[in-house]
C-alpha positions in Angstrom: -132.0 9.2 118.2 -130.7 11.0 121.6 -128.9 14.1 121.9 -126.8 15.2 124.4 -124.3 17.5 125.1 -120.8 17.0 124.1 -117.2 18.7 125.4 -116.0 22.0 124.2 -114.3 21.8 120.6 -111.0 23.4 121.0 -111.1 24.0 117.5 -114.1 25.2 116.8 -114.8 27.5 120.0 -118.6 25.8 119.9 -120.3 23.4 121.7 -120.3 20.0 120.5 -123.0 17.5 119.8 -122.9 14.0 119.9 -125.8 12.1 118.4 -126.8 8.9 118.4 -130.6 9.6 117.8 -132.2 12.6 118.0 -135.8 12.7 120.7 -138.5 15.4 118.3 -139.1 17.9 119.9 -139.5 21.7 118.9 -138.1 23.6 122.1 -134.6 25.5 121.8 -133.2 28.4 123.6 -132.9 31.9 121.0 -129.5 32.4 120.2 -130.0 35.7 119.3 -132.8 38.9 120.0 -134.4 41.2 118.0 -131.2 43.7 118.1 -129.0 41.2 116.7 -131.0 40.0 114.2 -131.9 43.5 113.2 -128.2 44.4 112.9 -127.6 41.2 110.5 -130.6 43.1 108.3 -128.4 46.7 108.6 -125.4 45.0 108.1 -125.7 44.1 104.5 -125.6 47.2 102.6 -125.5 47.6 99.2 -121.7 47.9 98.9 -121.3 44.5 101.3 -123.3 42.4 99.0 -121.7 43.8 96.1 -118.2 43.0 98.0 -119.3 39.0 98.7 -117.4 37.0 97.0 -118.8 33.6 95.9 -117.2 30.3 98.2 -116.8 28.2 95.0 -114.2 25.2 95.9 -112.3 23.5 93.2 -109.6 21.1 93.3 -107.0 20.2 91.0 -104.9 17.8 89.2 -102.5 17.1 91.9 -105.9 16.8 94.4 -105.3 20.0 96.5 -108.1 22.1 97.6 -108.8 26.0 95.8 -111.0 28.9 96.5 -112.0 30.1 93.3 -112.3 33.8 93.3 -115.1 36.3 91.2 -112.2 37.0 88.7 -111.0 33.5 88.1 -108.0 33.5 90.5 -107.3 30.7 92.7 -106.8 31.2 96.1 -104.8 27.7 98.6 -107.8 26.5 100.7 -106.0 25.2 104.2 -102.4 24.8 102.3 -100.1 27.3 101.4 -99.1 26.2 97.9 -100.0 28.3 95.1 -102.2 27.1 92.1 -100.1 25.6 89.5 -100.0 27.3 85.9 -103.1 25.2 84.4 -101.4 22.0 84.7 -97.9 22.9 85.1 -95.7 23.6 88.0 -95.2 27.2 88.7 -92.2 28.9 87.5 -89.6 29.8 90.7 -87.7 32.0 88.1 -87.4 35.6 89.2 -90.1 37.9 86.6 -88.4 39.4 84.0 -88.8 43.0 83.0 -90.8 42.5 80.1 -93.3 44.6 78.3 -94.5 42.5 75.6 -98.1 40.8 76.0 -98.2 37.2 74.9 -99.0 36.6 71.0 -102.5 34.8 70.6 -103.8 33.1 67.0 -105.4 29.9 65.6 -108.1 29.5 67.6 -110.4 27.0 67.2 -113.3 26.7 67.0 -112.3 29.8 64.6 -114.8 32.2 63.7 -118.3 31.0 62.5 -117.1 27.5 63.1 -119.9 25.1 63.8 -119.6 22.3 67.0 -121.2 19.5 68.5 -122.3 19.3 72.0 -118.5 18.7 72.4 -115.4 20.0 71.3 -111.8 20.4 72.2 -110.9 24.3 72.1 -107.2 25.4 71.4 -105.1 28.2 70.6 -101.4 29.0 69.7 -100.0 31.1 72.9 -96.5 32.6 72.1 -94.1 34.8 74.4 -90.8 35.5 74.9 -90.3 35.2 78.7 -92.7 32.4 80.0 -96.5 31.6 80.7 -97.7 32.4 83.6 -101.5 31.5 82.6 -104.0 30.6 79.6 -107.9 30.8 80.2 -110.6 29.8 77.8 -113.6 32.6 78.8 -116.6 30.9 77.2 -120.0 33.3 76.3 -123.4 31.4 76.4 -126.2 32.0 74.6 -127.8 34.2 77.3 -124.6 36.3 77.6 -122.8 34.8 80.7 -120.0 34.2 80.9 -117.7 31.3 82.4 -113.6 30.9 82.3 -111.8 27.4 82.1 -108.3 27.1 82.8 -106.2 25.7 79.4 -103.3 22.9 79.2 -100.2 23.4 77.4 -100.7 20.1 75.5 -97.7 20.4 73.2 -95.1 23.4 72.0 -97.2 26.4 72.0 -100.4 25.0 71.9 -103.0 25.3 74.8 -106.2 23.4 75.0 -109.3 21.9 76.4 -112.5 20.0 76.2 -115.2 21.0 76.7 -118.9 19.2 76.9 -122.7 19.9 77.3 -123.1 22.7 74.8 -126.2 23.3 73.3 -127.9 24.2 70.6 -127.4 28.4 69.2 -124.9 31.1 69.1 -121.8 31.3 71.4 -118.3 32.9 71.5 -115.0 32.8 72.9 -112.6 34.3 73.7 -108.4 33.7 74.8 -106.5 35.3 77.7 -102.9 34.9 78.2 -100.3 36.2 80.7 -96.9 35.9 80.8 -94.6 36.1 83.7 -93.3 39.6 83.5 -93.0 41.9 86.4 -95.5 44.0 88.3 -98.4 40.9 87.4 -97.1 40.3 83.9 -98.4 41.4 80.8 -101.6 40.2 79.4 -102.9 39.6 76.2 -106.7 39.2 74.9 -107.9 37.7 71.8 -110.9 39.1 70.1 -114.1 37.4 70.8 -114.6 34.6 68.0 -118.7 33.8 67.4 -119.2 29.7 66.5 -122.7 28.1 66.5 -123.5 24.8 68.4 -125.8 22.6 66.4 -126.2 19.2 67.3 -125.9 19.7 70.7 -128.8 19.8 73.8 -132.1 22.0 73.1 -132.0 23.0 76.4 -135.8 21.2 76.2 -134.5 17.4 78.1 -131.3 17.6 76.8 -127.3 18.8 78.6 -128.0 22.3 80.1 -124.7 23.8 81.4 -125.6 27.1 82.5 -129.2 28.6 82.0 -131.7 31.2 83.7 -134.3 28.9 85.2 -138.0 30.5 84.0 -140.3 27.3 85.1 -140.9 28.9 88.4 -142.7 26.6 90.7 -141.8 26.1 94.2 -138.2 25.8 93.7 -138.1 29.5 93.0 -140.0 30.5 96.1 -137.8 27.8 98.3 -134.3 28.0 96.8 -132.5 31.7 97.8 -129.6 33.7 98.0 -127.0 33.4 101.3 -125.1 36.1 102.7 -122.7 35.3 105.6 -118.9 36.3 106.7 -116.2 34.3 107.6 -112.6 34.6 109.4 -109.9 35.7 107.1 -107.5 33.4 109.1 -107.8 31.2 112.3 -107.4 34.5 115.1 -110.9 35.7 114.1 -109.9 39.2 114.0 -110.8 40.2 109.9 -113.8 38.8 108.1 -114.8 38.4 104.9 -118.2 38.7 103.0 -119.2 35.7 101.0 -122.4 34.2 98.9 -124.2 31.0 98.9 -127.3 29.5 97.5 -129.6 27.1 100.2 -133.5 26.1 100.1 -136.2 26.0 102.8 -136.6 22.1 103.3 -139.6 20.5 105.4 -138.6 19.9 108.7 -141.6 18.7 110.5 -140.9 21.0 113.9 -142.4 24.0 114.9 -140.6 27.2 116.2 -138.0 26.9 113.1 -137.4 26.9 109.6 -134.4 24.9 108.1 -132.8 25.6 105.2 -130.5 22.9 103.5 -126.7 24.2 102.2 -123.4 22.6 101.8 -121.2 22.1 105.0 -118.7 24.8 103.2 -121.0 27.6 103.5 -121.9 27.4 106.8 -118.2 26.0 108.4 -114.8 27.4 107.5 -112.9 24.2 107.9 -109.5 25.9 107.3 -110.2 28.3 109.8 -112.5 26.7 112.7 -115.2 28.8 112.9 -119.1 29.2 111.7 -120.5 31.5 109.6 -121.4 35.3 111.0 -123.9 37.7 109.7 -125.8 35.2 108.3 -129.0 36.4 105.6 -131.0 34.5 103.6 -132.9 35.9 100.5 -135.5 33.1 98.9 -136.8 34.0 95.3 -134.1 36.7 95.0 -134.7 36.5 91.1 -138.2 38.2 91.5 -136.9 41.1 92.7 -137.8 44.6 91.9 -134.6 46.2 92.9 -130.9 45.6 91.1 -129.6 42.0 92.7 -127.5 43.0 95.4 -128.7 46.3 96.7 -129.3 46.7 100.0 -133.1 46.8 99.8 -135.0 43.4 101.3 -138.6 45.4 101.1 -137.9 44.8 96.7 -137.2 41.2 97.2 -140.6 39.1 96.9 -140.6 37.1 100.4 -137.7 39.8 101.8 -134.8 38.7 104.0 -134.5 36.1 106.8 -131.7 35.9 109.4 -130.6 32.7 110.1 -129.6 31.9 114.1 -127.0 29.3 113.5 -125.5 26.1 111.3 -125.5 23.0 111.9 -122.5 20.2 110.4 -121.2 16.9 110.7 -118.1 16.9 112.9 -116.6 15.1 110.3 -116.4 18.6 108.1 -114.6 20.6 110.9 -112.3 17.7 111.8 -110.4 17.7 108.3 -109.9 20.4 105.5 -111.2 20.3 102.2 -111.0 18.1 100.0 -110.6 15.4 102.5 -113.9 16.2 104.1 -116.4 16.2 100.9 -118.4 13.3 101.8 -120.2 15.1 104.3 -120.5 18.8 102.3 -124.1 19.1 103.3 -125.2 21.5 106.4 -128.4 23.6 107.2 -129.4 26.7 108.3 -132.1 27.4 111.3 -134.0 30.5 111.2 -136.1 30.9 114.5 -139.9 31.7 113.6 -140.0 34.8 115.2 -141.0 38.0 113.2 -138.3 39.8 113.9 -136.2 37.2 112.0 -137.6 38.7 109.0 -137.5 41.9 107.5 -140.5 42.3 104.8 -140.6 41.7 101.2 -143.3 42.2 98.7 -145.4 39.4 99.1 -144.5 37.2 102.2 -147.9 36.0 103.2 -146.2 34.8 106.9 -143.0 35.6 109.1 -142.9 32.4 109.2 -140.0 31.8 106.9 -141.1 28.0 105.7 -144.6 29.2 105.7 -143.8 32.3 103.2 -141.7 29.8 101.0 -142.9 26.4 99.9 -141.0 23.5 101.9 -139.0 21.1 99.4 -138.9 17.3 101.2 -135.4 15.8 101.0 -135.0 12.3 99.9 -132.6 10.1 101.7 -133.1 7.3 99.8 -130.6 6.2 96.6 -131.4 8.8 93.5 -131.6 7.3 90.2 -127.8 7.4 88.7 -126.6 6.0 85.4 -129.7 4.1 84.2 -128.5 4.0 80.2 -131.4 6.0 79.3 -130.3 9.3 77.9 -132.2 12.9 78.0 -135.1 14.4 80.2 -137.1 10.9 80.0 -134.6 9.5 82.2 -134.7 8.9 85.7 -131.5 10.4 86.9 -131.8 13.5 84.2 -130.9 15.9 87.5 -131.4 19.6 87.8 -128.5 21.5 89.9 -130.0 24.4 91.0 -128.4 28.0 92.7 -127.9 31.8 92.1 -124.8 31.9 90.4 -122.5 34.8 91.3 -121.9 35.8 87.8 -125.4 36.3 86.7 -126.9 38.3 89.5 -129.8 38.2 90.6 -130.7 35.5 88.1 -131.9 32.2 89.5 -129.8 29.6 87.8 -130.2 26.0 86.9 -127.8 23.3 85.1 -129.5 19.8 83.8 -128.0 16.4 82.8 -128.3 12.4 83.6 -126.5 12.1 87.0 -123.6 10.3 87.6 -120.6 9.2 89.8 -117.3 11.0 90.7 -115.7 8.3 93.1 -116.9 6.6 96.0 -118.3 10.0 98.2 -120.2 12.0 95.5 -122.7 12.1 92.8 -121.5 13.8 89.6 -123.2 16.5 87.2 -120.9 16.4 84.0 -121.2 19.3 81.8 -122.8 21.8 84.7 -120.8 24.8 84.2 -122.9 26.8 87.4 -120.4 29.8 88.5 -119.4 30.3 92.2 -122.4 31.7 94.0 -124.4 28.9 93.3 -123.0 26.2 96.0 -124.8 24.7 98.1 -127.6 25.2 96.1 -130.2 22.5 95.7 -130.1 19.1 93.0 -133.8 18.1 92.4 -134.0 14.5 90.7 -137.3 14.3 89.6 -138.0 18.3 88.4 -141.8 18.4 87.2 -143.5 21.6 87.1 -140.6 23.4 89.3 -140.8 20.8 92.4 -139.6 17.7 93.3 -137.3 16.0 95.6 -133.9 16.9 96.7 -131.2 14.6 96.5 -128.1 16.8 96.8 -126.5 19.8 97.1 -124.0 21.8 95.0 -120.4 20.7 96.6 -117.3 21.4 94.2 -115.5 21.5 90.8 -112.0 21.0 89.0 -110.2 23.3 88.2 -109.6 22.5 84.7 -112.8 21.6 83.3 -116.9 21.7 83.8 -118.6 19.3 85.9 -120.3 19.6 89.5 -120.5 17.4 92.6 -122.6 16.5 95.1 -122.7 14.9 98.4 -124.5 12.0 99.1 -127.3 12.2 101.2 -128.2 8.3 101.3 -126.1 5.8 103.4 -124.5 9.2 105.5 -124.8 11.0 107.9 -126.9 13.5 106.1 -130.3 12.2 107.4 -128.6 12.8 111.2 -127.2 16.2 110.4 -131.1 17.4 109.4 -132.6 16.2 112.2 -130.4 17.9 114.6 -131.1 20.8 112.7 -135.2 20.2 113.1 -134.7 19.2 116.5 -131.7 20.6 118.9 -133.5 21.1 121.9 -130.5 23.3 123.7 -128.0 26.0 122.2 -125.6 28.7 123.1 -127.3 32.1 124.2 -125.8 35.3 122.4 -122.5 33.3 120.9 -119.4 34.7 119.9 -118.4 35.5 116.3 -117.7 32.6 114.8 -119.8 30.2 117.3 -123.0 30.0 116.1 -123.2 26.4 115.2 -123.7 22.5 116.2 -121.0 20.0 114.9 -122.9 16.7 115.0 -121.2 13.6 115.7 -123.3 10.9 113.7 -123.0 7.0 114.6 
């Protein structure tokens, strides 16, 4: 394919890319010098990381796009209308002054209660003035935790379903808040112990949410992202956010790539790319406490990355009507003062200190009718959950469909933090293939997506991203990326 150079996006502030076959070749012009990169290392203190919030994007039953926040809240994503409450409108009524908490009981599964690998939890949620919310906080096993949002299914009964447990000792627990003033008042049930037997082992069966321990090249590949983005479409405030990504093989020299979704390297709502952008591979081996500010504890250290590369197609709409092309890259100029040591990096080379992970474009293996591990689309979602830092964290299932435009993960229950992060379809011995990325989620229930990387774009995108020969010298916040237009 040839690249050339495209008109100035309006919207994006960036220059534009049009490709319609990219030549190989390994020469680009920095973006950035050792000061800048340098002051993306100093930038992420302790406190900033801390501060990140995941970019987890949900969507719900009426289709409309959601930021899902570290404490469960949902925030409009390019819209301005507010979440409903779990399934209902939103009350217009003016809050009441109320200082009662809603009344919680009957939950079930009650205590000690033994499930399948499926079950549909409920609970009787009384209150005098109105609902503003019911959320189902699930405890695993390992002692994470994750929140689902219930649906009043009839009178004052709340519910959902739930899938993919398995096998040992879990809890749950209700929380309810009404629609008085000042927030409301909210009410907590006690945490109710049940046991899951009957369900996955964990050992080629339904893993929702577990702490990968297989190592392999996946653990040294796969990372942590740190980036900002515009609070709004002026540029002026930024916020901290986290990703997951992983070093692919790119087959140039000069660069490493790493391989995200779209969402974490272009805020579509806002036009712009990704700032202060630092990678951490293998952040699960470090020394330190997960987010402090120290990349000398971290095995392979940190890596800044010099810009993003997307389809045009992502910056041209607003989630959710962009998903199908959800998968972007990172490029990290092999220079050594891209890197700031860790314990072990034997190169400052960043795809050289990390294993490389090949991505397959070709069709994955999906819904064979052969059930567990043994199968060919038994898929591993992959990233580094916000909720269980600095844990790396994995989900496993046979992969599936959700629509035309992505593959589907049913029962992976992966918290924010862990988008963008890779999908390996066949996992032996910690490597394999990747055939997706961590994209989105409902709002109401467990399941992740993925973008398709066969039959898109994607192969396009990652080629720009081995082979750009020109870029932007010292860009402006917020312009540090391609937008690739793929035919």
């Amino acid at each position: 394919m040839r690249i050339r150079k495209g008109t100035l996006f309006t919207c994006l502030g960036a220059v534009a890319i049009a490709a319609t076959g990219l030549t190989s070749t390994a020469a680009y012009a920095q973006n950035d010098n050792a000061a800048r990169r340098q002051a993306v290392i100093d930038y992420w203190t302790a406190e900033r990381r801390a501060d990140a919030e995941p970019r987890d994007l949900r969507i719900d039953h009426r289709g409309l796009g959601y930021l899902r926040r570290a404490d469960g809240s949902l925030t409009p994503y390019g819209h301005q209308v507010a979440a409903t409450n779990n399934g209902r409108p939103t009350t217009n009524a003016k809050p009441v002054d109320d200082t009662e908490p809603p009344q919680i009981s009957n939950l079930d599964p009650a205590a000690n209660d033994t499930i399948g690998d499926s079950h549909t939890f409920s609970a009787t949620v009384t209150d005098n003035v109105g609902l503003r919310s019911v959320t189902f906080i699930i405890t695993y096993p390992t002692g994470t935790t994750d929140s689902f949002a219930a649906s009043n299914t009839s009178g004052d009964t709340w519910s959902l379903t739930l899938s993919g447990f398995t096998d040992g000792n879990w809890s749950w627990r209700v929380e309810a808040t009404d629609t008085g003033k000042r927030g409301g008042n909210t009410a907590v049930s006690a945490n109710t112990p049940f046991v899951v037997n009957g369900g996955g082992t964990g050992n080629g069966d339904t893993v929702t949410n577990a702490q990968w321990t297989g190592g392999g090249d996946i653990q040294l590949s796969a990372g942590r992202l740190f980036y900002e983005m515009p609070t709004n479409p002026r540029r002026k405030r930024w916020a901290g956010y986290v990703c997951s990504g992983t070093v692919v093989t790119d087959g140039a020299t000069g660069r490493s790539v790493i391989l995200t979704a779209s969402h974490c390297v272009y805020d579509d709502a806002n036009g712009s790319f990704a700032r202060n952008v630092l990678f951490i591979p293998d952040q699960a081996g470090t020394t330190g406490s997960g987010t402090d500010s120290n990349c000398s504890n971290d095995p392979i250290g940190c890596w800044v990355a010099a810009y993003g590369v997307v389809d045009a197609n992502w910056t041209t709409s607003t989630f959710p009507d962009n998903i199908p092309w959800d998968y972007g890259f990172y490029v990290v100029d092999d220079d050594p003062s891209s890197h700031s040591p860790g314990l072990n990096a034997s190169s400052e080379t960043l795809d050289v200190a990390t294993q490389q992970f090949t991505i397959d474009f070709s069709a994955p293996s999906v819904d064979d009718g052969i059930a567990g591990a043994a199968s060919p689309d038994f898929t591993h979602g992959m990233g580094y959950s916000y909720s269980d830092d600095p844990n790396f964290m994995f989900c496993a299932e046979d992969m599936t469909t959700e629509g035309t435009d992505n593959w589907w993960i049913p029962s992976c229950g992966l918290s924010g933090g862990s988008s963008g992060g890779p999908w390996i379809q066949p996992m032996g011995n910690g490597a394999g293939p990747v055939i997706s990325v961590n994209s989105w989620g409902y709002t109401t229930s467990p399941g992740m997506a993925g973008p398709k990387l066969n039959g898109t774009s994607a192969f396009c995108v990652y080629d720009a991203a081995a082979n750009t020969t020109t870029f932007l010298v010292n860009p402006a916040d917020g312009d540090a990326g391609y937008a690739i237009t793929c035919n």
